[in-house]
C-alpha positions in Angstrom: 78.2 57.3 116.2 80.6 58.7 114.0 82.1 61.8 112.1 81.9 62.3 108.8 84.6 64.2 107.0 84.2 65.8 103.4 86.8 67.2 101.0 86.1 68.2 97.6 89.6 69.3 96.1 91.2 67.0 94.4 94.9 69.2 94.5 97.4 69.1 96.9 98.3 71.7 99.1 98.6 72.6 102.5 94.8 72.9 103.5 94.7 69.1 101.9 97.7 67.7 103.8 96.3 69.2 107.1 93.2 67.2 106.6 95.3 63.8 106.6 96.6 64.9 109.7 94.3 65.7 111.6 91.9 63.0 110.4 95.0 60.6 111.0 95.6 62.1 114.5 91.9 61.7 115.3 92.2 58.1 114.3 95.3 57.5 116.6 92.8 59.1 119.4 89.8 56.2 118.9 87.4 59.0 117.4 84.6 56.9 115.2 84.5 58.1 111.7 85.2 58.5 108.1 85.9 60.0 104.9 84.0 61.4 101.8 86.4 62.3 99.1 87.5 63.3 95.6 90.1 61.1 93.9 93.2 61.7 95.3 95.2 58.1 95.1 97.8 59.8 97.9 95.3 61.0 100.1 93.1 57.6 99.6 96.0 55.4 100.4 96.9 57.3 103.9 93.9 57.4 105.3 93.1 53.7 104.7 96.4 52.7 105.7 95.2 54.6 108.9 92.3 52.7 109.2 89.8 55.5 108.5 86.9 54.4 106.1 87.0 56.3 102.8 85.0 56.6 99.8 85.5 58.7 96.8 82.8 60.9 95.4 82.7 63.0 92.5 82.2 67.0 94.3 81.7 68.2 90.9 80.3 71.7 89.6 76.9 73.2 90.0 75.8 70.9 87.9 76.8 67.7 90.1 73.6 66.1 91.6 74.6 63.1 92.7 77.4 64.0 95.6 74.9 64.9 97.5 72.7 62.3 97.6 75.8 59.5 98.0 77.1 61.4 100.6 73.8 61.6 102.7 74.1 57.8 102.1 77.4 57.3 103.3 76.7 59.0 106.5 73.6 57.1 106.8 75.9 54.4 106.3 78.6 55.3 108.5 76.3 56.3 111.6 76.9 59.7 111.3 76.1 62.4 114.2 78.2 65.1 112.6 79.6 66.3 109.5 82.4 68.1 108.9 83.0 70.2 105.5 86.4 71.3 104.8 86.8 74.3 102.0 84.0 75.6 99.8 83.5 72.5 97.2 82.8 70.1 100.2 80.6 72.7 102.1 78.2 72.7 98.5 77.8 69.3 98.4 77.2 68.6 102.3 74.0 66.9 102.3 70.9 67.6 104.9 69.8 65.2 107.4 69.6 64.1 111.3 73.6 64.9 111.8 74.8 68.3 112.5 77.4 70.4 110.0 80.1 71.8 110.5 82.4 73.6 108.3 86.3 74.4 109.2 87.6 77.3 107.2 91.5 77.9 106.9 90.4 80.9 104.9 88.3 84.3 104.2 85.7 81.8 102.7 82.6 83.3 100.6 80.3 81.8 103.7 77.4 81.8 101.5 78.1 77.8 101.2 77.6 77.5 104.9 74.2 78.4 105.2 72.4 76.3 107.5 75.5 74.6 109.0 75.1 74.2 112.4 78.6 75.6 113.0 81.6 77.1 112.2 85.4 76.3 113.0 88.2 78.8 112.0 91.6 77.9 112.5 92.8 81.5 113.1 91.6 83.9 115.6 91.6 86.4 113.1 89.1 84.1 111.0 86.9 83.5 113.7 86.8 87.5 114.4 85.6 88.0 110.5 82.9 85.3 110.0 81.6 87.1 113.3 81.7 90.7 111.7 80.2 88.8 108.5 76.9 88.6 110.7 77.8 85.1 111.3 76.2 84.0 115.5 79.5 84.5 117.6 78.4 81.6 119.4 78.3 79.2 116.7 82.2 80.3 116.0 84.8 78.2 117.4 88.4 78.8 117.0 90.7 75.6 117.0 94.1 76.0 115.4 96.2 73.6 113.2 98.8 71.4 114.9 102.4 70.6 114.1 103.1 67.6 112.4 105.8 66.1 114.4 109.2 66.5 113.7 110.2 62.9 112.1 113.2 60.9 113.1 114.7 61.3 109.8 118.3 61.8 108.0 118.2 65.1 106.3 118.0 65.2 102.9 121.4 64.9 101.3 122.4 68.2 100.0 124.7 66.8 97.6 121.8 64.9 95.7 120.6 67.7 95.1 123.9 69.6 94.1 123.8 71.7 96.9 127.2 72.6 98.7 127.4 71.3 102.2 128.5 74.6 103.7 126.3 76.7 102.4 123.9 78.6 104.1 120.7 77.1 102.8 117.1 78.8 102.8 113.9 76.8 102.5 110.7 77.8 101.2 107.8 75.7 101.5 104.2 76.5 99.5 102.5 76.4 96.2 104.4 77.9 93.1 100.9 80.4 93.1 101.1 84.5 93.4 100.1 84.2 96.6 103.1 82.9 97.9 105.7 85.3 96.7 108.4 83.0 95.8 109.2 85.8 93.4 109.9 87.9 96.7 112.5 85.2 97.4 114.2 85.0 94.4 114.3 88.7 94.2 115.9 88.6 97.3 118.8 85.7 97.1 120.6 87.9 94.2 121.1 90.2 97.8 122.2 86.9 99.7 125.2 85.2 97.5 126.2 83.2 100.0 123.0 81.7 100.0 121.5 78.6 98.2 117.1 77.4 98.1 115.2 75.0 98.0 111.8 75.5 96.7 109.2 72.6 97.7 106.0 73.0 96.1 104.1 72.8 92.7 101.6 75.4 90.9 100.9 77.2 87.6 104.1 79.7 88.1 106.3 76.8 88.3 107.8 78.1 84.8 107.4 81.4 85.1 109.4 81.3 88.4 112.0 79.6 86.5 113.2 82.0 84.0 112.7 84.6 86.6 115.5 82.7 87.8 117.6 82.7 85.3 117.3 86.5 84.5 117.8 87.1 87.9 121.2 85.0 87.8 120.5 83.1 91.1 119.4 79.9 88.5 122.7 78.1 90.0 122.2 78.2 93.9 118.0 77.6 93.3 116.4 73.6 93.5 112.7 73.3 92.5 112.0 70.5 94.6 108.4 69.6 93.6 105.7 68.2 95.7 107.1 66.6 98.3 106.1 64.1 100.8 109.5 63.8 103.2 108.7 67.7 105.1 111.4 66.3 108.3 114.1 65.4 106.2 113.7 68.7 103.9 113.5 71.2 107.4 116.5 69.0 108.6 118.7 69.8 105.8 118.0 73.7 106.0 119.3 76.6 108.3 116.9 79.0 108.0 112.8 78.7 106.8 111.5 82.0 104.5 107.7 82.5 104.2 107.4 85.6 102.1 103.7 84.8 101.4 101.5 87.8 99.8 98.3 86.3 101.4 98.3 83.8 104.7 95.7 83.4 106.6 97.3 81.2 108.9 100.9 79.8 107.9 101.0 76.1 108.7 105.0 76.5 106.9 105.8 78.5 110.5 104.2 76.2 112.9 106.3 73.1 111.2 109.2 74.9 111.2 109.1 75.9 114.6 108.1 71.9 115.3 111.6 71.3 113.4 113.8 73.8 115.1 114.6 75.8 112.1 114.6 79.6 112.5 111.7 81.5 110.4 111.5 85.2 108.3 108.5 85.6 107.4 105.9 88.2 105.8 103.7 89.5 107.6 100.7 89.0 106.2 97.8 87.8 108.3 99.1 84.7 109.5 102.2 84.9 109.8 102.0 87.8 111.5 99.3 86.5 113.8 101.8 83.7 115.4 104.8 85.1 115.2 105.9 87.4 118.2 108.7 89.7 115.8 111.9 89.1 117.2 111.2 86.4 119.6 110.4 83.5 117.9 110.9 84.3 114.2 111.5 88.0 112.1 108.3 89.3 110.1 109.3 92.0 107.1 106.8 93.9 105.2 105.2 92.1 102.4 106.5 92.4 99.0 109.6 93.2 100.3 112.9 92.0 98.8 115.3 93.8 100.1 114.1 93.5 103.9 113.6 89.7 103.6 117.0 89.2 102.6 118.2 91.8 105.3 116.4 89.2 107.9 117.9 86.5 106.6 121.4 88.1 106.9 119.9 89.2 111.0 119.5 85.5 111.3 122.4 83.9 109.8 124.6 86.4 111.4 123.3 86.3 114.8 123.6 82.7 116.8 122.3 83.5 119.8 118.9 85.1 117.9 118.6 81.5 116.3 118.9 79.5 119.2 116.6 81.8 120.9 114.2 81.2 118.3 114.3 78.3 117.9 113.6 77.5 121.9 110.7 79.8 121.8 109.7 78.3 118.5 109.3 75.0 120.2 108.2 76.2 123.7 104.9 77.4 121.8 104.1 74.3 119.5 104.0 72.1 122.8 102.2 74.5 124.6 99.4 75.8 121.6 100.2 73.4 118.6 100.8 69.8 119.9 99.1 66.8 118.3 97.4 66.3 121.9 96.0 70.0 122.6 94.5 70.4 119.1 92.9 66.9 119.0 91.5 67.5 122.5 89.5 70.5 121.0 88.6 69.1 118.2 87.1 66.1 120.5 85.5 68.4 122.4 83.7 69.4 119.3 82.6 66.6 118.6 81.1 65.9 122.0 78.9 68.7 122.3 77.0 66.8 119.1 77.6 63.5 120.6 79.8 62.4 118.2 82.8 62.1 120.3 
């Protein structure tokens, strides 16, 4: 008895690194199961070298017929009781048969590719509340959030490889170069911040256009497009304070790391964000699309030591008590077990 897991994106992003972890952190807990994917060489690589049995599949457009059909295979295959869809693509091409389906949405998600599916998982409360008022059964809802990755035992990243003075107060934002994410919002708001230097991790179609903004803004000097990266511990080790100005959140996995890290966190508050965060407590929320009051947080925390150290305790006092590996894989498991694939 197994679990079959589908993803159809073939990007990367935050939805697409959570699914390595968690199918990873399942692996670590003995679950039985495997993997239906698109090509992703990264993606392929981590989850064999975790032991989880893969196999890559087209997901193509509407006019794709064959995922389908492979994939009932697979799980024929693979002894499957249960599927699990993650995003749209996947939830199209989950095939029919004697296992149940699931989907897990980390989104507002047009639900019309769920019909049928047995379930639904929502890793927001505030998800799980809208499928619901979408005339979705409450009781086939279940809310189960994302976990921290653990904070890796890792040297930060070396500032000056990056030509990034060692004293400087340095911000980190974390997220696809996308709209979405207002890195805009942060730029516009370091020209208010001079002492300030970032580091932008991430890649996306306004990668150039956030560039010359840059530039015009004058902030071109103390800003590092970092990319995609794949070293997340070293990169919240080398920061001092985390800034997720994001348009449109529906959850925030950026805040839940950097709590995980110990690194202090303004955020928008957009759904998500402002959803975990208790204002004040355990990270600063600011209205979205908001410049000048994101910078004015960022001044509130770099000013204020006894705000960052408080938190930063709270931070971490709620990822061991809602977001630990351990809590989150226990719900999942128990998932799993009411199909009997656990």
């Amino acid at each position: 008895m197994s679990v079959l897991h589908l993803l159809g994106t073939a990007g990367e992003g935050g939805a697409e690194t959570y699914f390595v972890d968690l199918v990873t952190a399942l692996q670590r807990a003995g679950l039985p199961q495997a993997a239906a994917l698109r090509r992703n060489p990264g993606r392929e690589a981590a989850l064999k070298a975790a032991g989880v049995p893969t196999k890559v599949l087209g997901f193509g457009g509407p006019l794709d017929i064959f995922t389908r059909t492979a994939a009932a295979g697979y799980a024929k295959l693979q002894g499957a009781q249960l599927t699990l869809a993650w995003m749209n693509r996947a939830a199209r091409h989950s095939p029919k048969g004697p296992w149940a389906r699931i989907g897990r949405l980390g989104g507002y998600y047009n639900l019309k590719y769920y019909a049928g599916f047995d379930e639904l998982v929502a890793n927001t409360e505030d998800i799980a509340e809208w499928i619901v008022n979408q005339g979705w059964p409450a009781g086939r809802v279940r809310f189960i959030p994302n976990f921290a990755r653990p904070a890796q035992d890792v040297a930060p990243v070396n500032r000056a490889a990056l030509s990034t003075p060692q004293d400087a107060p340095l911000l980190l934002s974390m997220g696809r170069l996308h709209e979405a994410k207002a890195h805009d919002v942060t730029l516009e708001a370091l020209t208010r911040v001079p002492e300030a230097w970032l580091w932008i991790a991430g890649v996306g179609p306004q990668e150039a256009k956030l560039k010359a903004m840059a530039a015009a803004l004058g902030v071109e000097r103390r800003v590092r497009f970092l990319g995609w990266r794949t070293d997340p511990s070293a990169l919240y080790r080398a920061a001092d304070v985390c800034v997720f100005p994001s348009r449109y959140e529906p959850l925030g996995n950026v805040v839940i790391q950097a709590w995980a890290h110990g690194l202090p966190v303004v955020a928008a508050a957009s759904q998500g964000p402002k959803a975990l965060i208790d204002d004040g407590r355990d990270g600063l929320l600011v209205p979205v699309n908001d410049p000048v009051a994101l910078a004015e947080g960022v001044h509130r925390v770099l000013a204020d030591s006894q705000l960052r150290e408080r938190m930063i305790e709270r931070g971490a006092a709620r990822v061991k008590l809602e977001f630990s590996e351990e809590a989150v894989v226990a719900r999942w498991k128990a998932l799993f077990a009411d199909y009997g694939a656990a």
